[in-house]
N, CA and C of each residue as an Amber inpcrd file, in Angstrom:
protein
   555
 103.9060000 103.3520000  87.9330000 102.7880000 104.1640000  88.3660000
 101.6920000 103.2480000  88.8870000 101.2670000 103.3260000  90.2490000
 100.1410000 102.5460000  90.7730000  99.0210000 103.1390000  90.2220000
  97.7080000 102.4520000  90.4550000  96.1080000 102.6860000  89.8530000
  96.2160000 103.8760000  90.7590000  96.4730000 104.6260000  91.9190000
  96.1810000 105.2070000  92.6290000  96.8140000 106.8660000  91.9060000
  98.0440000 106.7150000  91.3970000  98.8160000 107.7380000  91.2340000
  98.4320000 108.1700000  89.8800000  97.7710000 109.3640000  89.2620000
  97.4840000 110.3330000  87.7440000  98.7790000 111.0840000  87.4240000
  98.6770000 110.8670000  86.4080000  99.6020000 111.8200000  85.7300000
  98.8950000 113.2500000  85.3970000  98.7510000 114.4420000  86.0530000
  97.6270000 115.3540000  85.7960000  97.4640000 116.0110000  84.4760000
  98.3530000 115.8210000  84.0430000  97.8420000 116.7620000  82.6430000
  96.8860000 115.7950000  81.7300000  96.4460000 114.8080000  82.4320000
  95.4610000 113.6880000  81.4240000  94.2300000 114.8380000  81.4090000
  94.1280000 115.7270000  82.0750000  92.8240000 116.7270000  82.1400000
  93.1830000 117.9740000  82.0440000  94.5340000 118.4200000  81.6480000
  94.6180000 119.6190000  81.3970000  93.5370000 119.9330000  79.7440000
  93.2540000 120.8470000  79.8850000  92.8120000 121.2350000  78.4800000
  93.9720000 121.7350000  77.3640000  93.7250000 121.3430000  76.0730000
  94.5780000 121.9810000  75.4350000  95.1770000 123.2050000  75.2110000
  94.5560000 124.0820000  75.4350000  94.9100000 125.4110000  75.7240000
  95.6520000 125.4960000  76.7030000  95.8370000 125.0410000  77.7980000
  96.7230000 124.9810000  78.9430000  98.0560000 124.0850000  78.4460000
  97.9570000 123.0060000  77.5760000  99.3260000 122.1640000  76.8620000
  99.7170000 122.8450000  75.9960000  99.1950000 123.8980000  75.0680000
  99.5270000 124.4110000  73.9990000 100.2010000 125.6770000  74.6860000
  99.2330000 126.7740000  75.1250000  99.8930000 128.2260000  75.6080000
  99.5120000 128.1360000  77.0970000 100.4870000 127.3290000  78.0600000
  99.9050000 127.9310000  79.4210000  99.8300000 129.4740000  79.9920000
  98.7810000 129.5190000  80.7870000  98.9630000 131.2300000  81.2500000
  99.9300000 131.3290000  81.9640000 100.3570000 132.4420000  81.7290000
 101.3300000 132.9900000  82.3470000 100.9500000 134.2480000  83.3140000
 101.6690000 133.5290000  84.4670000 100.9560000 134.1650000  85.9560000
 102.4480000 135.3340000  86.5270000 102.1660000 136.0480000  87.1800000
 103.4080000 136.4830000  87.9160000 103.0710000 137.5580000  89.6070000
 102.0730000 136.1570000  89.5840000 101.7570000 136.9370000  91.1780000
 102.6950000 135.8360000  92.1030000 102.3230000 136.0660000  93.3050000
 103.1180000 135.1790000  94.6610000 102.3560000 133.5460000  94.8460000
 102.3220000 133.0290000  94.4610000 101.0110000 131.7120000  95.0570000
 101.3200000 131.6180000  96.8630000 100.7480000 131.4000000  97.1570000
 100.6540000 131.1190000  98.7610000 101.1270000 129.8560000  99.3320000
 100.6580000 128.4240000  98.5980000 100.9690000 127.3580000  98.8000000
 102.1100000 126.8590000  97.3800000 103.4440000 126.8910000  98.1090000
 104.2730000 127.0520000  97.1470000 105.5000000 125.7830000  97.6390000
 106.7940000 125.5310000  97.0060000 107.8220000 124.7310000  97.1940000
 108.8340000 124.7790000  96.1710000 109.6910000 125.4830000  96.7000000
 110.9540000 125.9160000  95.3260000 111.8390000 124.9260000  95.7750000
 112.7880000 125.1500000  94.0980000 114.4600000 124.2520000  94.4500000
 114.7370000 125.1220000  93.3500000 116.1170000 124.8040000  92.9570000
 116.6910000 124.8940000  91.9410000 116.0650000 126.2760000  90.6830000
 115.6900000 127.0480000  91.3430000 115.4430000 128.1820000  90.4590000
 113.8490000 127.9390000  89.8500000 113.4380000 127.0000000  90.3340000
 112.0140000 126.4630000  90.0170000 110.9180000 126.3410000  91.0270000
 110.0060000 127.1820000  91.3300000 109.1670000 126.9300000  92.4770000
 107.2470000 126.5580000  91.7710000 106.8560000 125.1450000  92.5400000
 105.3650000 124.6900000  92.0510000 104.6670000 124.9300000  93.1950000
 103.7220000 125.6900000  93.2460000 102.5440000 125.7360000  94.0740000
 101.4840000 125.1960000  93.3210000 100.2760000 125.3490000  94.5200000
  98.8150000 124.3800000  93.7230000  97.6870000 125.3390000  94.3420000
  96.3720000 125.7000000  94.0490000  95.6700000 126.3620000  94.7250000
  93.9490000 125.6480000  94.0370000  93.1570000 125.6050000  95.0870000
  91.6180000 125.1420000  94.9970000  90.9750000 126.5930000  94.8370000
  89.8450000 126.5020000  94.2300000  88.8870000 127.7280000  94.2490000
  88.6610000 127.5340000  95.8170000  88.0990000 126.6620000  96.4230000
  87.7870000 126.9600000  97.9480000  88.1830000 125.7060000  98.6070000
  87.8590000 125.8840000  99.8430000  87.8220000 124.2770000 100.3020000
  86.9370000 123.5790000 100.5940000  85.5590000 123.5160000 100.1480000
  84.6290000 122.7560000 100.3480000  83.8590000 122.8850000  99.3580000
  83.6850000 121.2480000  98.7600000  82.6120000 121.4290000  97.3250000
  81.8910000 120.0410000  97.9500000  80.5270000 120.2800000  97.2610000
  79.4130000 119.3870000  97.4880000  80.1360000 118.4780000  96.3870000
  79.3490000 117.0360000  96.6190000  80.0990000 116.0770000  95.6380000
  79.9240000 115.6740000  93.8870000  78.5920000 116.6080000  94.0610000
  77.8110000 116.8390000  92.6820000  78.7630000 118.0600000  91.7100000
  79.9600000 118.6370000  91.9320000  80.3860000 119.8500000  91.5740000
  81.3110000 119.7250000  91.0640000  82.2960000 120.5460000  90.1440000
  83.4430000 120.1100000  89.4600000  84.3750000 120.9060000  90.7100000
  85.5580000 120.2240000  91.0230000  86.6730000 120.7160000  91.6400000
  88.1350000 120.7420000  90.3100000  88.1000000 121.9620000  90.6390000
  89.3110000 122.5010000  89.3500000  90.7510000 122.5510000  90.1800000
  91.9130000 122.0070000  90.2650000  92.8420000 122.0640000  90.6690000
  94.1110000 123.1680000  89.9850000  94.8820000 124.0490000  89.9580000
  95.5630000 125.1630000  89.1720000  97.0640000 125.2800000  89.9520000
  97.5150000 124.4630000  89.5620000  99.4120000 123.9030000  89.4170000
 100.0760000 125.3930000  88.6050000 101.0330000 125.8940000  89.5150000
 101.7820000 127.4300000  88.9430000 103.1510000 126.3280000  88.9990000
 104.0730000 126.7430000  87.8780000 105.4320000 126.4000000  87.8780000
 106.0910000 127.7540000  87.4220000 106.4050000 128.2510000  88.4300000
 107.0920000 129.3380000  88.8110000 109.1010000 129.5860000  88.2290000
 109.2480000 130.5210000  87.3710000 111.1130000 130.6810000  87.6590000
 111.0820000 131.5850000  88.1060000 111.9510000 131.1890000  89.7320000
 112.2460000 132.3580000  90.8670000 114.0800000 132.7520000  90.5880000
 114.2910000 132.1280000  89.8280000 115.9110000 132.6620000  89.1490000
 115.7580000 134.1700000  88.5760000 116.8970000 134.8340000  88.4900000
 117.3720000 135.6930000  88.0210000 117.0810000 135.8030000  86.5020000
 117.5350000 134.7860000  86.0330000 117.7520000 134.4500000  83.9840000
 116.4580000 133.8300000  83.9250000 116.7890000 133.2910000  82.4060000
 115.6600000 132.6510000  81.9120000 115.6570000 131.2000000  82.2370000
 115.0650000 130.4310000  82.2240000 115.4620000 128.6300000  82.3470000
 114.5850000 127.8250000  81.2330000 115.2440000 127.0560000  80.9980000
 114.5870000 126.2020000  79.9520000 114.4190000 125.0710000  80.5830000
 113.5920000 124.1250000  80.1030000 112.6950000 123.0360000  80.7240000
 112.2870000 122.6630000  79.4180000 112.1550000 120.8720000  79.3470000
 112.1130000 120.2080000  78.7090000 110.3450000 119.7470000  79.0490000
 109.4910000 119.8800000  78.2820000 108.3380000 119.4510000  78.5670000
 107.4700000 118.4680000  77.3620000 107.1400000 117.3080000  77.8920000
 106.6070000 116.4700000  76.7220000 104.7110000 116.7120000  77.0800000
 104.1640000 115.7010000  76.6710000 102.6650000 115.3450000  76.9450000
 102.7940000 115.9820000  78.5560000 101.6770000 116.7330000  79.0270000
 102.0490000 116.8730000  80.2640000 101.4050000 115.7900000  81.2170000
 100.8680000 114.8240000  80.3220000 100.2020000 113.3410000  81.7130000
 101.6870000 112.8550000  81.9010000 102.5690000 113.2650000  81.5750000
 104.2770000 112.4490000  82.0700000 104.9380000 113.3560000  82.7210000
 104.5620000 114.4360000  82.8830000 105.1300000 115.8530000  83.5970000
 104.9020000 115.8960000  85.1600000 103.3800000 115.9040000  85.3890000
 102.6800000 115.8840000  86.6600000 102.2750000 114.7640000  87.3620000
 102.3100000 114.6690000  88.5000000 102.0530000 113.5020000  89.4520000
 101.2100000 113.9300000  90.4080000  99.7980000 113.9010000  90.6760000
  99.1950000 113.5640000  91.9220000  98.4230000 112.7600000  92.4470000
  98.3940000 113.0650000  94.0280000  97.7570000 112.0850000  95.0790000
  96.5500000 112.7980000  95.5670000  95.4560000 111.7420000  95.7820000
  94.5860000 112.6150000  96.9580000  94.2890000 111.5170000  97.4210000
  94.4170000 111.9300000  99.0180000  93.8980000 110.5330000 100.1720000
  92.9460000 111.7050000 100.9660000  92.1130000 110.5670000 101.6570000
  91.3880000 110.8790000 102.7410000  92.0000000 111.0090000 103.8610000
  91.0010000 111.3070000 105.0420000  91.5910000 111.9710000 106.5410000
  92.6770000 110.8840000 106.7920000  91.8150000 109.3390000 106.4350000
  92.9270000 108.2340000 107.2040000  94.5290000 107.6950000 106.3090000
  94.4170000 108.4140000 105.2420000  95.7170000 109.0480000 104.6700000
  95.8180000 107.8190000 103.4990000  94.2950000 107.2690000 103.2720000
  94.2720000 105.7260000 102.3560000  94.7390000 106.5620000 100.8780000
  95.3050000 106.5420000 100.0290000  94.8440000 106.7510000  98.1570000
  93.2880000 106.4730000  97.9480000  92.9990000 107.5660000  96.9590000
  91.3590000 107.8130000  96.6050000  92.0990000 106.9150000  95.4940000
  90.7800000 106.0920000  95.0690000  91.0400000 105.2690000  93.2940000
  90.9750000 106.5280000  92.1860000  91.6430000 106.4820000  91.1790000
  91.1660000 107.1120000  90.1840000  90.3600000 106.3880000  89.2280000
  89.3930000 107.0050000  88.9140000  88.3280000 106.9840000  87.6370000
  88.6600000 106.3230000  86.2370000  87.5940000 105.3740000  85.9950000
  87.8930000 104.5570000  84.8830000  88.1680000 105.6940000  84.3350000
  87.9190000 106.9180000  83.6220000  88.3470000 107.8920000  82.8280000
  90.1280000 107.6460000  82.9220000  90.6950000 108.1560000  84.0100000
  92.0150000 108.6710000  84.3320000  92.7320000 107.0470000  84.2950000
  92.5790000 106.0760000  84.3380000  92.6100000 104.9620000  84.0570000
  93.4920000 104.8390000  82.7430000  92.6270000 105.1510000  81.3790000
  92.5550000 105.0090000  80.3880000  93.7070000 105.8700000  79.2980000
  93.8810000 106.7490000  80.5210000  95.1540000 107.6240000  79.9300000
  96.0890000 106.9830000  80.4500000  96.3770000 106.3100000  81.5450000
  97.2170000 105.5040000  82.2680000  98.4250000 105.0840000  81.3690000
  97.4020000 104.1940000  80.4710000  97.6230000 103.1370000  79.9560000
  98.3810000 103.7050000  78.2480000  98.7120000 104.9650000  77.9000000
  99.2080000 105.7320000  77.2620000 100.9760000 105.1870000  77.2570000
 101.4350000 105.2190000  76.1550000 103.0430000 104.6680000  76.3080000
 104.0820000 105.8150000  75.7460000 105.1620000 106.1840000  76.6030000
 105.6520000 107.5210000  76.3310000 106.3130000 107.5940000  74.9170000
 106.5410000 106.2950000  74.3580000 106.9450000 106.3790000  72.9240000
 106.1320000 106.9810000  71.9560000 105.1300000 107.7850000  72.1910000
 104.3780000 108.8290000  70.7500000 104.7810000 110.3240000  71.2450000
 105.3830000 110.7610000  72.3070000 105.4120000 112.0510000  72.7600000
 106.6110000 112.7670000  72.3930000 106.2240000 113.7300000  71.4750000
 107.9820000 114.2420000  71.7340000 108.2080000 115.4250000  72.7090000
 109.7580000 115.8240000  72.7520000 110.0210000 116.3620000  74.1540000
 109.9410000 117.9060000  73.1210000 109.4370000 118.7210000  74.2420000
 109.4320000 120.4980000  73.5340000 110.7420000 120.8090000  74.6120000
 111.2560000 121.9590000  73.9050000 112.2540000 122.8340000  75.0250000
 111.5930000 124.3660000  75.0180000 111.2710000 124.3790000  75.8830000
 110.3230000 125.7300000  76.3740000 111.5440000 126.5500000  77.2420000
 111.4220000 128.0320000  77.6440000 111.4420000 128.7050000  78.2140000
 110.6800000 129.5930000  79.1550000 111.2560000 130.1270000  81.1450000
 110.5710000 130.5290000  81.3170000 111.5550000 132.2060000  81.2030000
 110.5560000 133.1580000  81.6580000 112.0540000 134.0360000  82.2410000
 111.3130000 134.7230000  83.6550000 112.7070000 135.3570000  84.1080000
 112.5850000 135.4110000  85.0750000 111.0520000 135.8670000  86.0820000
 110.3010000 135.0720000  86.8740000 109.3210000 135.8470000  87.4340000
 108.0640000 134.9280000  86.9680000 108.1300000 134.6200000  85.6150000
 107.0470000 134.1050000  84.5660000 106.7040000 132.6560000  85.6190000
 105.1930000 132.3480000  85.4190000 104.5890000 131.8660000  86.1580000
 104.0400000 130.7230000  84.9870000 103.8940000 129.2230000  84.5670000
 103.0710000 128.8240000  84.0540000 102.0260000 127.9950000  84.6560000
 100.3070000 128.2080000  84.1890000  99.7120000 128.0410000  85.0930000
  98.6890000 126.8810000  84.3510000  98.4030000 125.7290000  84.7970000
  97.9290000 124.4510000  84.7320000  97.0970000 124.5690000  85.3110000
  95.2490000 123.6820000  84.7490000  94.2520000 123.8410000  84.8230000
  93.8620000 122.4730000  84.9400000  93.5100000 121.6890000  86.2600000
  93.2600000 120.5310000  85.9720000  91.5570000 120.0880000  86.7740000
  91.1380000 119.4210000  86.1900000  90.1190000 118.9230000  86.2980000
  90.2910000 117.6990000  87.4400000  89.9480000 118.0240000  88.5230000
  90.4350000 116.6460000  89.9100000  89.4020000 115.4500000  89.9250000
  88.0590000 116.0540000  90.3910000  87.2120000 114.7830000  90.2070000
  86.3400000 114.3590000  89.0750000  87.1070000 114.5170000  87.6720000
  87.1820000 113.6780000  86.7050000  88.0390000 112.5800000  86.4360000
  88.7060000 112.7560000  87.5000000  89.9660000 112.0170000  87.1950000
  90.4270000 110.8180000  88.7610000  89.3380000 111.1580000  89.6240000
  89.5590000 110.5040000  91.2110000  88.0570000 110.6460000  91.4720000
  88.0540000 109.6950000  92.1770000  86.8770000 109.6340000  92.7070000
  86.2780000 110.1560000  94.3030000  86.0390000 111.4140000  94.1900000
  85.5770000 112.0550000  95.2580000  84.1090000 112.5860000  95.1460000
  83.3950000 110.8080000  94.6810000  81.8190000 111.0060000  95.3490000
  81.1850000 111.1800000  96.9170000  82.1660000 110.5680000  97.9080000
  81.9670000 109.9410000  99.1030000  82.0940000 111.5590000  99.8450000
  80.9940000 112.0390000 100.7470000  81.8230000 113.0940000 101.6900000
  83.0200000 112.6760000 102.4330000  83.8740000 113.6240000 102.9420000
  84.5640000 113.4470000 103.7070000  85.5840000 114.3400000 103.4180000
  87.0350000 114.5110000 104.4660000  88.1860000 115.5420000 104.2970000
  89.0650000 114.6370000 103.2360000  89.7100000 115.8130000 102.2350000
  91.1020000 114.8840000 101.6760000  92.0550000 115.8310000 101.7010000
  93.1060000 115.1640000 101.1300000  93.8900000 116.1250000 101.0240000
  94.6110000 115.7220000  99.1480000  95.1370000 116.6130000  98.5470000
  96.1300000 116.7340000  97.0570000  96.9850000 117.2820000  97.4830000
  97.9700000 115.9640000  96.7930000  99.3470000 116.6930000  96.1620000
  99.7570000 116.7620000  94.9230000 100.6250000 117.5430000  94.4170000
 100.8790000 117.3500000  92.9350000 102.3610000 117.5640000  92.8560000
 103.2700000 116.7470000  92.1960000 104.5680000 117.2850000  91.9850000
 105.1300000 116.9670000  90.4720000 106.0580000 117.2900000  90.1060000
 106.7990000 117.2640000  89.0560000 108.0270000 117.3540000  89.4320000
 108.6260000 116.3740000  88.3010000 110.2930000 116.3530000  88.3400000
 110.7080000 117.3990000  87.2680000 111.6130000 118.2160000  87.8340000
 112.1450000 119.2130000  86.7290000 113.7370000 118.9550000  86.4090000
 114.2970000 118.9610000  85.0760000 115.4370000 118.2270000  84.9370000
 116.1620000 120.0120000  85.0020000 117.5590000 119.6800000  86.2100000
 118.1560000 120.9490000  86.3680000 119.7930000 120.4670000  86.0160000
 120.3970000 120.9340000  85.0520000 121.4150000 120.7420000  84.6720000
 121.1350000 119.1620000  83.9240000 122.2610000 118.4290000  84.9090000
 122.1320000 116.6470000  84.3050000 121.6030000 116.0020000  85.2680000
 121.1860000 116.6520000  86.5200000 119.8140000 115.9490000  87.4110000
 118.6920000 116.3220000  87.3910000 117.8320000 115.1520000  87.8560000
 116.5600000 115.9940000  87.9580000 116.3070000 116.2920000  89.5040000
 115.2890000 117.1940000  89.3450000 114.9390000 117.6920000  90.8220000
 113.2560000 117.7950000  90.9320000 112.7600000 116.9340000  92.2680000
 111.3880000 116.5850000  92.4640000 110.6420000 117.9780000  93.2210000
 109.7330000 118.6960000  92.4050000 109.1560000 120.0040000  93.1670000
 108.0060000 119.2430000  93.4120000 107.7720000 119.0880000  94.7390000
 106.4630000 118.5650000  95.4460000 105.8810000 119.8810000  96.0970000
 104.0990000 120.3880000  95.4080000 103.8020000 121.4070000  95.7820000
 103.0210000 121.0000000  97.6900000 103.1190000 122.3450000  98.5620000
 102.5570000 121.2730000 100.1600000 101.1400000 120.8150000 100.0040000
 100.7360000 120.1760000 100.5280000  99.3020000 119.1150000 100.1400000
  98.1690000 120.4840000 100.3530000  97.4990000 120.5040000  99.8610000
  96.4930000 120.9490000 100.3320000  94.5850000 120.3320000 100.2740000
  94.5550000 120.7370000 101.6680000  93.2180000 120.0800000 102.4240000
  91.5530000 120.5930000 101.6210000  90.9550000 119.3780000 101.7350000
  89.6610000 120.1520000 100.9750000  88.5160000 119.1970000 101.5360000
  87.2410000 119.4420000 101.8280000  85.8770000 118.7860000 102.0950000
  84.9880000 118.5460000 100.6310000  84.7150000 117.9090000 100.8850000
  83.1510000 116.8860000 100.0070000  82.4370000 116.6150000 100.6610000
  81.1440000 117.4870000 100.5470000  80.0250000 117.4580000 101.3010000
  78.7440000 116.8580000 100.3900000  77.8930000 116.1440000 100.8180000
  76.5990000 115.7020000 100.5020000  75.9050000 116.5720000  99.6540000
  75.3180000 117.1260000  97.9840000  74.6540000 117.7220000  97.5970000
  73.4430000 118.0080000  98.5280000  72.8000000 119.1960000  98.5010000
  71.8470000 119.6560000  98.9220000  70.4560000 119.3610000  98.4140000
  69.9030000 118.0550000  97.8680000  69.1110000 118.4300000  96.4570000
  67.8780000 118.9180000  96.6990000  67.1990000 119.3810000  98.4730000
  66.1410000 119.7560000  98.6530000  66.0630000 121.4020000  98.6890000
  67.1580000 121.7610000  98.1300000  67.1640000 123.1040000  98.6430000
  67.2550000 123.5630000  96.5120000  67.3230000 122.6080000  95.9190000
  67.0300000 123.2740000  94.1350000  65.9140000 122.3390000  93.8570000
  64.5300000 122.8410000  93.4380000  63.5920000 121.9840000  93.2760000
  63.8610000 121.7920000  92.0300000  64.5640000 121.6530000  91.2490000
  65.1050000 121.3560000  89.6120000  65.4800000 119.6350000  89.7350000
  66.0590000 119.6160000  90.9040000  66.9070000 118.6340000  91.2630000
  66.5690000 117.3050000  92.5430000  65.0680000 117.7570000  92.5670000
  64.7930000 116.6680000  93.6810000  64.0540000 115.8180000  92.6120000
  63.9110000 114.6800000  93.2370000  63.7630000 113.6580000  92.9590000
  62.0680000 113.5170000  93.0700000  60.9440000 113.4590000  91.5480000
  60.1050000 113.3560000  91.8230000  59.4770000 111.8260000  92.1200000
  59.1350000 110.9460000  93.3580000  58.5970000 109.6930000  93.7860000
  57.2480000 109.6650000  93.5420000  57.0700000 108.9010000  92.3160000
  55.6470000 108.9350000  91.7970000  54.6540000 107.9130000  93.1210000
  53.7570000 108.7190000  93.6240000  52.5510000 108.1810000  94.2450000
  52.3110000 106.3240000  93.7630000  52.0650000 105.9410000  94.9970000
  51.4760000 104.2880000  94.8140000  50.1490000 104.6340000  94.0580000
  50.2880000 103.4760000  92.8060000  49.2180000 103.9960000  92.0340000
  48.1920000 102.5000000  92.3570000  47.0820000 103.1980000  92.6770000
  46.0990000 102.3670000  93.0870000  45.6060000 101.6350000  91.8790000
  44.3260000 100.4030000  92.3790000  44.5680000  99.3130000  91.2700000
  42.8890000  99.0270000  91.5070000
C-alpha cells in the first residue's frame, strides 16, 4: 500500500462496522461482477474546503440467493484514490497515515451474509483522511476485492468527480477574521 492509497473503513464509524445500513434502492454510479455490485455516491459535487465531504460506498447482492462474504476490519476491505484534474494522488493525512500502519494480524475474519437485493451501505469520512485543502477538481475511487468462490474478484466503483472551492469567510461574519488596528504609540 503506497502513502497515497487508504484503506477506507479507517473512517467508517462503528455503527457502519458493526450494523451497516441496509439499502435496497438502485445507486446510479455503480460496477457489478460476480453477483456483487459497489457503487459510491457524494452528497453533491462541490464543497468549500472548510466542510466535511462524506463519501457512502453501497455493496450491493444483485444475485438471485443469498451470498456470503468474508469481512474483517473494514480499513483491509476498502481501497481508495483521489487525484486531481492532472490525475497526480492527493497525500493522505497524518490521521489516515496512522491507521496505515495497523498489521492485519489482530483482525479476525466475520462471515456475513447478504440476500438477495440487500444493499450494505458505508459511511466514510474523505477529507479526514486526504488532503483536500487546496481548491480545485478531483476525482474518487473506491474498490474492494470480494472473494467469489476460490477467487477473488476486484469491484472498482466508476470514479466520481467533485470541486473544492475557497471558503467564503466574508459572507459569515462569525468567521472573518478580526485585524486589530495599528495601535498607536
Amino acid at each position: 500500500m503506497n502513502n497515497h492509497t487508504l484503506r477506507l473503513a479507517t473512517v467508517l464509524t462503528l455503527a457502519s462496522i458493526l450494523n451497516p445500513v441496509v439499502s435496497h434502492g438502485e445507486p446510479e454510479n455503480a460496477h457489478s461482477t460476480s453477483g456483487w455490485k459497489i457503487s459510491s455516491h457524494l452528497e453533491k459535487s462541490s464543497f468549500t474546503a472548510d466542510e466535511p465531504i462524506y463519501l457512502d460506498v453501497t455493496l450491493t447482492n444483485t444475485s438471485a440467493g443469498t451470498l456470503k462474504y468474508g469481512e474483517r476490519s473494514p480499513q483491509l476491505e476498502f481501497t481508495v484514490h483521489v487525484k486531481d484534474r492532472s490525475g497526480n494522488e492527493i497525500p493522505t493525512t497524518r490521521f489516515a497515515k496512522s491507521y496505515g500502519k495497523l498489521t492485519t494480524d489482530v483482525f479476525k475474519q466475520l462471515s456475513r451474509t447478504a440476500k438477495p437485493g440487500e444493499g450494505l451501505v458505508y459511511h466514510f469520512w474523505l477529507n479526514r483522511s486526504f488532503d483536500l485543502t487546496v481548491d480545485g477538481s478531483y476525482t474518487v475511487t473506491v474498490s474492494r476485492q470480494m472473494p467469489i468462490s476460490t477467487t477473488d474478484s476486484s469491484l472498482v466503483a466508476p470514479p466520481l468527480e467533485f470541486q473544492i472551492t475557497e471558503p467564503n469567510w466574508t459572507s459569515d461574519p462569525a468567521r472573518t477574521l478580526d485585524i486589530p488596528k495599528k495601535l498607536s504609540m
